[in-house]
C-alpha positions in Angstrom: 0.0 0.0 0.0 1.2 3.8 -0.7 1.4 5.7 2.2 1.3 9.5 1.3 2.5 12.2 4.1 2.0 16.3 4.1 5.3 16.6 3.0 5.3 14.4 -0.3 2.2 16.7 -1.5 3.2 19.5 -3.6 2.2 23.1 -2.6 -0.1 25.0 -5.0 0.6 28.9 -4.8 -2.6 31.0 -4.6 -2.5 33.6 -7.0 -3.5 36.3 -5.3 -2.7 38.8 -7.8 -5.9 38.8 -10.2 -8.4 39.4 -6.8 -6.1 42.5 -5.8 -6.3 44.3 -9.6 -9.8 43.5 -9.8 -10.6 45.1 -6.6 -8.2 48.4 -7.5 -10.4 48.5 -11.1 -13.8 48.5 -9.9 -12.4 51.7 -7.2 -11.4 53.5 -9.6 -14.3 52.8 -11.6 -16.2 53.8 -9.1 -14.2 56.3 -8.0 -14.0 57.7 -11.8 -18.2 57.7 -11.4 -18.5 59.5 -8.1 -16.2 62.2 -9.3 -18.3 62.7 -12.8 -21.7 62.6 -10.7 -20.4 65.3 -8.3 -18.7 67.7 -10.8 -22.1 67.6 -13.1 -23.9 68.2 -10.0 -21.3 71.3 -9.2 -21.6 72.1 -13.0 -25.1 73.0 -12.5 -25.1 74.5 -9.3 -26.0 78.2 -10.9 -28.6 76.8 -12.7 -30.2 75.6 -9.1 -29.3 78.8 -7.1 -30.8 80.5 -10.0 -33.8 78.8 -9.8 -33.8 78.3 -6.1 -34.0 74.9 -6.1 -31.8 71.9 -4.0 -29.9 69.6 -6.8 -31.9 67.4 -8.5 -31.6 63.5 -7.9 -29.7 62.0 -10.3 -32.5 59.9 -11.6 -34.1 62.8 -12.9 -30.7 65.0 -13.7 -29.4 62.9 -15.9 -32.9 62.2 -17.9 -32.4 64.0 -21.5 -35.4 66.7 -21.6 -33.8 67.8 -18.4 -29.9 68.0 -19.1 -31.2 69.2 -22.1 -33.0 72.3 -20.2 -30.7 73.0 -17.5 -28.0 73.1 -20.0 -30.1 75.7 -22.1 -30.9 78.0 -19.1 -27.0 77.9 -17.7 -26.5 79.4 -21.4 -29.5 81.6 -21.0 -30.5 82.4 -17.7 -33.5 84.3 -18.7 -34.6 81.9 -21.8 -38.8 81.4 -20.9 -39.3 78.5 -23.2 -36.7 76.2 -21.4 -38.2 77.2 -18.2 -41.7 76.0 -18.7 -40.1 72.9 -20.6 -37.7 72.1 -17.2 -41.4 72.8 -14.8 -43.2 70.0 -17.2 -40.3 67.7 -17.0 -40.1 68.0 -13.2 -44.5 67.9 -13.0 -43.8 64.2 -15.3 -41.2 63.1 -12.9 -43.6 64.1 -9.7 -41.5 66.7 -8.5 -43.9 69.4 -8.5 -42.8 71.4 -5.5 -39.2 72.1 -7.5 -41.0 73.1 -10.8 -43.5 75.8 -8.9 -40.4 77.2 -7.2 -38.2 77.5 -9.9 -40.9 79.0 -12.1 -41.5 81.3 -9.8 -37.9 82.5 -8.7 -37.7 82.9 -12.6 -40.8 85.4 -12.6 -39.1 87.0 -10.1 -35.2 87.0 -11.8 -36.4 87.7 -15.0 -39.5 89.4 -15.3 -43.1 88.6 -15.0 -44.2 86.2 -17.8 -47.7 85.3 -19.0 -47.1 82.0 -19.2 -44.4 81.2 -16.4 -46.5 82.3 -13.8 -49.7 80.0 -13.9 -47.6 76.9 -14.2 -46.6 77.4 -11.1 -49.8 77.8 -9.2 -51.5 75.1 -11.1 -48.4 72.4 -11.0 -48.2 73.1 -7.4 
């Protein structure tokens, strides 16, 4: 019969090497996401003091219509149609409280308009 002892086994080395780099990608992955989410978000932080409004989730940031109007009024502060376009976005994605307030700090920035002023009262 073949008796086999600890020491007549060969050690197998653990290559520890591919857990280590995967775990140093996926930080700076991450990482690389956190900083882009938190510069857009300081990006647009005119845009919301303008407006009055706290940052939007990015759930309904990063939603096109929305970029598309924040991006519109950081160009133009004072530009109506992006306004009422960025109140119906927020009214879709139930944040109605941010739409009246920004429509109305708008009014108030920029000048009374027709048809900025009645969004606000009725999304509200």
């Amino acid at each position: 019969m073949i008796e086999v002892s600890p020491q007549d086994r060969i050690p197998r080395r653990r290559n520890r090497t591919f857990p280590i780099v995967l775990v140093v990608v996926a930080l700076m992955l991450g990482g690389g996401a956190f900083w882009y989410v938190t510069s857009q978000n300081e990006r647009l932080s005119p845009v919301y003091s303008q407006l009055g409004i706290e940052p939007l989730p990015i759930t309904v940031a990063w939603q096109p219509n929305v970029q598309a109007r924040l991006d519109q009024l950081m160009r133009e502060p004072c530009y109506r149609d992006a306004v009422v376009k960025l109140a119906n976005e927020l009214l879709a994605a139930d944040y109605p409280r941010e739409a009246a307030t920004g429509l109305r700090t708008f009014a108030d920035r920029c000048g009374g308009a027709p048809e900025v002023l009645p969004l606000a009262y009725e999304g509200v």
